[in-house]
C-alpha positions as CSV (number, residue, x, y, z in Angstrom):
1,X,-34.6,38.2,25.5
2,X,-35.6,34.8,24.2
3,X,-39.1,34.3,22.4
4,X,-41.4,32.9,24.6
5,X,-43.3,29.5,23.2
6,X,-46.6,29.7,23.4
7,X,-48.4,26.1,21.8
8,X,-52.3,27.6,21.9
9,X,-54.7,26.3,18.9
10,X,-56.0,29.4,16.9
11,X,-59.8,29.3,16.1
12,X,-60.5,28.4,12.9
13,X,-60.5,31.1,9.9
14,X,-63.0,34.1,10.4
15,X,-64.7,35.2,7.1
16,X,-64.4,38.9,6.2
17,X,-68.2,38.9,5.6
18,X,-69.4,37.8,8.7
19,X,-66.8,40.4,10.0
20,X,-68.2,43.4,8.4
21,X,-71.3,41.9,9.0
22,X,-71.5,43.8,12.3
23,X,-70.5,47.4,13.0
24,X,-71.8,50.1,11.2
25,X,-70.4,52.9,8.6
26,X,-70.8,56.5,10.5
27,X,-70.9,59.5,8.5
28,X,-67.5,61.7,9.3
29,X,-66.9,65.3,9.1
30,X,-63.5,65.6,8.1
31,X,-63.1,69.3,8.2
32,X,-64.9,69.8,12.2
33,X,-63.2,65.9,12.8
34,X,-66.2,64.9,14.0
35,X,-69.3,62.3,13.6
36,X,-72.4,63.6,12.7
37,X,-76.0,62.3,12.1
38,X,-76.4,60.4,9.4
39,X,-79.5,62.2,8.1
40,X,-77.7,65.7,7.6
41,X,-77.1,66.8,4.0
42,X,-74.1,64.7,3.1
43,X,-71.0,67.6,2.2
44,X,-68.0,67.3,0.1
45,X,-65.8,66.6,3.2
46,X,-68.3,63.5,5.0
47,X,-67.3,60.5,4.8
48,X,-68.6,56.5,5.7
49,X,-66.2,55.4,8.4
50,X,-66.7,52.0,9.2
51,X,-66.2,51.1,12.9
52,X,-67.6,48.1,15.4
53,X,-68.4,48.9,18.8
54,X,-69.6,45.9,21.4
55,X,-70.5,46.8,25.2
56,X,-72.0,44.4,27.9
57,X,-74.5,46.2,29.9
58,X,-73.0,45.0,32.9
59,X,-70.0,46.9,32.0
60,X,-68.8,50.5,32.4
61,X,-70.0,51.9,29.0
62,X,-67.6,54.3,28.8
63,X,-64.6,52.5,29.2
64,X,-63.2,50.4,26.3
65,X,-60.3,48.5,25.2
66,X,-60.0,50.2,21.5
67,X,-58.2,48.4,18.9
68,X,-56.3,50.6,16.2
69,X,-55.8,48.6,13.1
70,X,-52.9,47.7,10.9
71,X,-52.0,48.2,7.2
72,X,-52.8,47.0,5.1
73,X,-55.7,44.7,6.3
74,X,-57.0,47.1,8.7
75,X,-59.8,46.0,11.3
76,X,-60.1,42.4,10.1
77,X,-56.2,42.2,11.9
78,X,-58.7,41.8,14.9
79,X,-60.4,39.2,14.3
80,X,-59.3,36.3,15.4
81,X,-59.0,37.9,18.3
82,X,-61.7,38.7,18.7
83,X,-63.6,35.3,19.1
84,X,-60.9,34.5,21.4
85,X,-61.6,37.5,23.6
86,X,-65.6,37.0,23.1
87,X,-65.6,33.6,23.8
88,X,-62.9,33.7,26.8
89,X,-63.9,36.9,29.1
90,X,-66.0,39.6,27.1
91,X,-65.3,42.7,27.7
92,X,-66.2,46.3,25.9
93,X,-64.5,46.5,22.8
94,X,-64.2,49.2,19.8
95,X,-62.5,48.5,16.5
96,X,-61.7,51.0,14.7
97,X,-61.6,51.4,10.7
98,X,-59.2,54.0,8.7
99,X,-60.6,56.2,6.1
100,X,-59.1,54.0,3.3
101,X,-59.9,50.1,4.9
102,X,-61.9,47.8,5.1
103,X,-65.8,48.7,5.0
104,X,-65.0,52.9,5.4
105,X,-65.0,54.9,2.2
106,X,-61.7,54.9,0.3
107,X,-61.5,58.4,-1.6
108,X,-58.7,58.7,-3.9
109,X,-57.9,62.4,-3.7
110,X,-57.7,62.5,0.6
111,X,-54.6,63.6,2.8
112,X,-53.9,60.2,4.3
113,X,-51.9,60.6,7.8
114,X,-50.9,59.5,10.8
115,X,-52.5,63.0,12.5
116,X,-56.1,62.6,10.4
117,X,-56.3,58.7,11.9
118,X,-55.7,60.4,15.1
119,X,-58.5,62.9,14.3
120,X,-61.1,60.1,13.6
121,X,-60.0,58.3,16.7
122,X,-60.8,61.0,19.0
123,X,-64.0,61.9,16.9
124,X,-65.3,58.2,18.0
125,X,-64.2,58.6,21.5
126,X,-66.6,61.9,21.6
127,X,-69.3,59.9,19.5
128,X,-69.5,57.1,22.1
129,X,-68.5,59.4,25.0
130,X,-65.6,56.9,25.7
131,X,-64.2,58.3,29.3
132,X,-60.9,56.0,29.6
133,X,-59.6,53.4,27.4
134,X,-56.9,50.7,26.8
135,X,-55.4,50.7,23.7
136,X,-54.2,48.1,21.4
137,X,-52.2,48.9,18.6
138,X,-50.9,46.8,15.6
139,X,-48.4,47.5,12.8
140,X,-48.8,51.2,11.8
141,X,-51.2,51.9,14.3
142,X,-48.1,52.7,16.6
143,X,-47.6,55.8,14.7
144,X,-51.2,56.9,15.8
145,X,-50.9,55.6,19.3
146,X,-47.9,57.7,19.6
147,X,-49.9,60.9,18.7
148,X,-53.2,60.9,20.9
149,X,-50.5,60.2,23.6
150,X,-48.7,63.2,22.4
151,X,-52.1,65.2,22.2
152,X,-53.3,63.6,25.9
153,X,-49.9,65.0,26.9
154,X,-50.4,68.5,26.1
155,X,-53.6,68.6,27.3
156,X,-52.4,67.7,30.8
157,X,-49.3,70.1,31.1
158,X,-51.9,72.6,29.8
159,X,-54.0,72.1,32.5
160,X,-56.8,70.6,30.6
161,X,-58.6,67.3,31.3
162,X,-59.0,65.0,28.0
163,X,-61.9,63.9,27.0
164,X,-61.2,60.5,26.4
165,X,-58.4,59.1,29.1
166,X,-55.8,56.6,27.9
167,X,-54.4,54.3,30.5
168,X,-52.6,51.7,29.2
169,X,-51.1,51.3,25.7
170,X,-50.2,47.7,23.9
171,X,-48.1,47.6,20.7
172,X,-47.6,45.0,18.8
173,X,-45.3,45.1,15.7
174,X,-45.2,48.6,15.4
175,X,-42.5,51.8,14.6
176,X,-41.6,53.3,17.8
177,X,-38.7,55.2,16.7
178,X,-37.6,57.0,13.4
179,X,-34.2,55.3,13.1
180,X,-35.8,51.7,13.4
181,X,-37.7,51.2,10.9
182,X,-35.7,48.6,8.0
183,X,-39.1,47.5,5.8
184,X,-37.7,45.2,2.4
185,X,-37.5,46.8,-0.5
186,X,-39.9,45.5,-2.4
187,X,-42.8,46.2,0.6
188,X,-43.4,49.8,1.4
189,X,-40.9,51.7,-0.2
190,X,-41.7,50.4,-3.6
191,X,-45.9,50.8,-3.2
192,X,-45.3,54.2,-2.7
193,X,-44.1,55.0,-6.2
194,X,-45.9,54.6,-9.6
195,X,-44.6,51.4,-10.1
196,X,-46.1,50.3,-6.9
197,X,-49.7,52.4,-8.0
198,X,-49.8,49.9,-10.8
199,X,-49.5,47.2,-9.1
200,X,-52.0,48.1,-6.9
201,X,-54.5,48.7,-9.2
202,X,-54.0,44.6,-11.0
203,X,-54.0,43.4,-7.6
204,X,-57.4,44.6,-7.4
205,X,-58.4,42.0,-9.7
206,X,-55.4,39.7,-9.6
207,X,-55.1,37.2,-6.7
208,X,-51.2,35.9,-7.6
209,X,-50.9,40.2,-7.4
210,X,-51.9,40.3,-4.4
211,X,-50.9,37.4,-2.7
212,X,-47.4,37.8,-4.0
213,X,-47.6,41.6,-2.5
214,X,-48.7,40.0,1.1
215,X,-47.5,36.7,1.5
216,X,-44.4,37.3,3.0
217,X,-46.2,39.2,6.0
218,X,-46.8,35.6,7.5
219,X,-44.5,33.7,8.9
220,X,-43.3,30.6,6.8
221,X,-43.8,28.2,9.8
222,X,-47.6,29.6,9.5
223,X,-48.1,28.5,6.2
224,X,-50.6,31.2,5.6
225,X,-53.5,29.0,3.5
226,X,-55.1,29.9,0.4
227,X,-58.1,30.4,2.1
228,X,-57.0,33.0,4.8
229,X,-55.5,34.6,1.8
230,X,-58.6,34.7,0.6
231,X,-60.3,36.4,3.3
232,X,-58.0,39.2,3.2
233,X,-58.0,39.9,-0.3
234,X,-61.7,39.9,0.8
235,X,-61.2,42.9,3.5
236,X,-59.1,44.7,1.2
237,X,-60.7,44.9,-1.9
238,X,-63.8,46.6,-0.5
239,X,-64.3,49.7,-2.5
240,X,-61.7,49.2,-4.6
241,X,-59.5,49.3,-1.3
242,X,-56.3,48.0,-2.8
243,X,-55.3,51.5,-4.1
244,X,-54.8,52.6,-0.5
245,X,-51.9,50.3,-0.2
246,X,-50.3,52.8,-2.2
247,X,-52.0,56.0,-1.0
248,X,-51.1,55.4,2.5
249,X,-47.9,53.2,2.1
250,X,-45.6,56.4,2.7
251,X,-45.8,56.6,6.6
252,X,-42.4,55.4,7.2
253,X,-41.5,58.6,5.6
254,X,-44.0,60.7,7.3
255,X,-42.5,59.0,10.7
256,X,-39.1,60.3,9.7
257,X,-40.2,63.7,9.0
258,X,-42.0,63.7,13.0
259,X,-39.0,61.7,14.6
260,X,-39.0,64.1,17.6
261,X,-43.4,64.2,18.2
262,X,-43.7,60.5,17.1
263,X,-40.7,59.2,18.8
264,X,-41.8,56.9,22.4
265,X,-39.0,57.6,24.4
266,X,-40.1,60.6,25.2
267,X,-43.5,59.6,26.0
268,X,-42.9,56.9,28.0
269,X,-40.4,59.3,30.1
270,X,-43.2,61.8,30.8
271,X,-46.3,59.6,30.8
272,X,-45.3,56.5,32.6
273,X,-46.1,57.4,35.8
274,X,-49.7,57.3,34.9
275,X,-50.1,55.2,31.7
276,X,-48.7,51.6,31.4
277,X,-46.6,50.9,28.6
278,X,-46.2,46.8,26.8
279,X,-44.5,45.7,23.8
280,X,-44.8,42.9,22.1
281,X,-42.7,41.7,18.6
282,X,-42.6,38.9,16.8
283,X,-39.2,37.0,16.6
284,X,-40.0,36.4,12.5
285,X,-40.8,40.1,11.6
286,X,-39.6,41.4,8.6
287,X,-40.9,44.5,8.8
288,X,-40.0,46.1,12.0
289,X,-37.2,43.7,13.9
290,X,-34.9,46.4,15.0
291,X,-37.8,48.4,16.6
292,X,-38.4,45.7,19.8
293,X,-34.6,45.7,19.8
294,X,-33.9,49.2,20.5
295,X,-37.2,49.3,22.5
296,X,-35.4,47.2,24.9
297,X,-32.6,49.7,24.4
298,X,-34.1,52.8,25.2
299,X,-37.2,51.9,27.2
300,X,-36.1,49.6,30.2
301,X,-35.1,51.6,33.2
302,X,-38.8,53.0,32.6
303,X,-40.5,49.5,33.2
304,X,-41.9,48.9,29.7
305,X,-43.4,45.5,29.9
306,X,-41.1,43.9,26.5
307,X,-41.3,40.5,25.1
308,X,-40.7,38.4,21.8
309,X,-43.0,36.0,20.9
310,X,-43.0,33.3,18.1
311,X,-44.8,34.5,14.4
312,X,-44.0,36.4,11.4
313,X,-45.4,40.2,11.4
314,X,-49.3,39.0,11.0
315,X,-48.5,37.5,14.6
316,X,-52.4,39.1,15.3
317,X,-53.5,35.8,12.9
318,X,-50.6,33.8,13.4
319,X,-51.2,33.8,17.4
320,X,-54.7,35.3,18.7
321,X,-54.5,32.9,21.2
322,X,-51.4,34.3,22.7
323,X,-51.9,38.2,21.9
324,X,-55.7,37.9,23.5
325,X,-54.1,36.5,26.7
326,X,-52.0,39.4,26.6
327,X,-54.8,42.2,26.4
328,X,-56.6,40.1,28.5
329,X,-53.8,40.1,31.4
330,X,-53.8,44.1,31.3
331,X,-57.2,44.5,31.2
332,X,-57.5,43.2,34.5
């Protein structure tokens, strides 16, 4: 398949301030995975998730389109795209923050996972009494997707209702399979270790650290700026968030170890019949370019909606344009 060009003007630069500026940091049970009130007698296992909800009143407030961030700039991936979407047809929307990013706490000595994101996704579907949602998925975030469909899968051959309904699911730049994933060395696979710890910890205070971490997550037709560099060293620092990079940095591995639960061909053949499936890479990603390829492979005589478009992997800041005419179209 052949990119598709797409020659939409992004909005301009949206400073990680005025971002966290709205939302609000919820107090999270992590052993009962659920939110609680804020004025309770904070426990050794509560924690400050950091999430942004918007509803129109003339909307179905329990229906959402919920946006599951990527790694390592978590919610902020959104938003972009989210002036686009706000300024173009508004419709209810819930970003969602990781334990570990952005404005959420970032405890060092916490069982990051794939399954505990999924745990505080569901815990803010109860909170909000979210009924049905669409769900948007970037980088990472594909891992998590792949779970609450797994978990909305059981429930159903079980003969139980879920509480929260997912009908359609978007991924964008994401790991859909174990045998796909082919991230450079230096990415990744190297934060993971001590080596990468250390680095972590100067690029806390460091900006050519950190840029030279990052930078090659853009495109170089982009030309990411020094001031949207800025902005994310902005989201990421938080709390001394740049130590997650390498708390969290080993779900590649944790992928390989589920490849049969967190593996979407299986999904998509039991599900599709009642939840809509769409794809989108980028056609400059080096981070997960085999994964749209064998996508296409595997996932066609099922009638996954699969296309290319132009960008490096931060294709979310690279194109919001294009991606929020794509949530846009399935929302309708």
């Amino acid at each position: 398949m052949q990119p598709i060009n797409n020659n939409n003007s992004a909005p301009g630069i949206i400073p990680a301030k005025k971002w966290f500026s709205t939302g609000e940091r919820l107090l999270y049970d992590t052993a009962a995975k659920c939110i609680i009130d804020n004025d309770e007698t904070t426990q050794l296992n509560n924690l400050f998730v950091y999430n942004k909800l918007i509803t129109y009143s003339r909307q179905n407030q329990g229906k959402v389109i919920s946006f599951l961030p990527g790694f390592p700039f978590g919610s902020y991936d959104w938003s972009k795209i989210d002036s686009v979407i706000k300024d173009q047809h508004p419709l209810n929307r819930l970003y969602v923050e990781y334990i570990g990013q952005g404005e959420s706490d970032k405890p060092e000595n916490y069982p990051y996972s794939t399954f505990e994101r999924a745990d505080l996704v569901e815990a803010l579907w109860d909170y909000y009494r979210i009924d049905s949602t669409i769900l948007v998925t970037f980088d990472y975030s594909s891992l998590v997707a792949l779970e609450l469909l797994r978990r909305q899968q059981e429930k159903t051959e079980n003969g139980l209702k879920p509480s929260t309904i997912i009908t359609k699911v978007l991924f964008i730049n994401g790991g859909y399979f174990a045998d796909g994933h082919s991230h450079p060395l230096f990415t990744t696979p190297l934060l993971k270790t001590g080596f990468g710890k250390r680095g972590t910890i100067k690029a806390q205070t460091s900006d050519f650290a950190f840029n030279g971490m990052i930078k090659g997550m853009w495109s170089k037709k982009h030309q990411v700026t020094d001031a949207e560099l800025a902005e994310v060293r902005d989201a990421v620092r938080r709390r001394n968030g740049v130590l997650f990079m390498h708390y969290a940095a080993g779900f590649v591995d944790e992928h390989k170890v589920n490849r049969e639960r967190l593996n979407l061909l299986p999904i998509v053949a039991k599900m599709y019949h009642d939840v809509s499936f769409y794809i989108v890479g980028s056609d400059k990603d080096r981070f997960e370019p085999k994964q749209v390829i064998l996508a296409m492979e595997r996932l066609s005589k099922y009638g996954v909606s699969i296309e290319i478009v132009p960008g490096g992997h931060m294709v979310t800041m690279e194109q919001p344009q294009l991606i929020a005419d794509r949530i846009l179209a399935i929302a309708d």
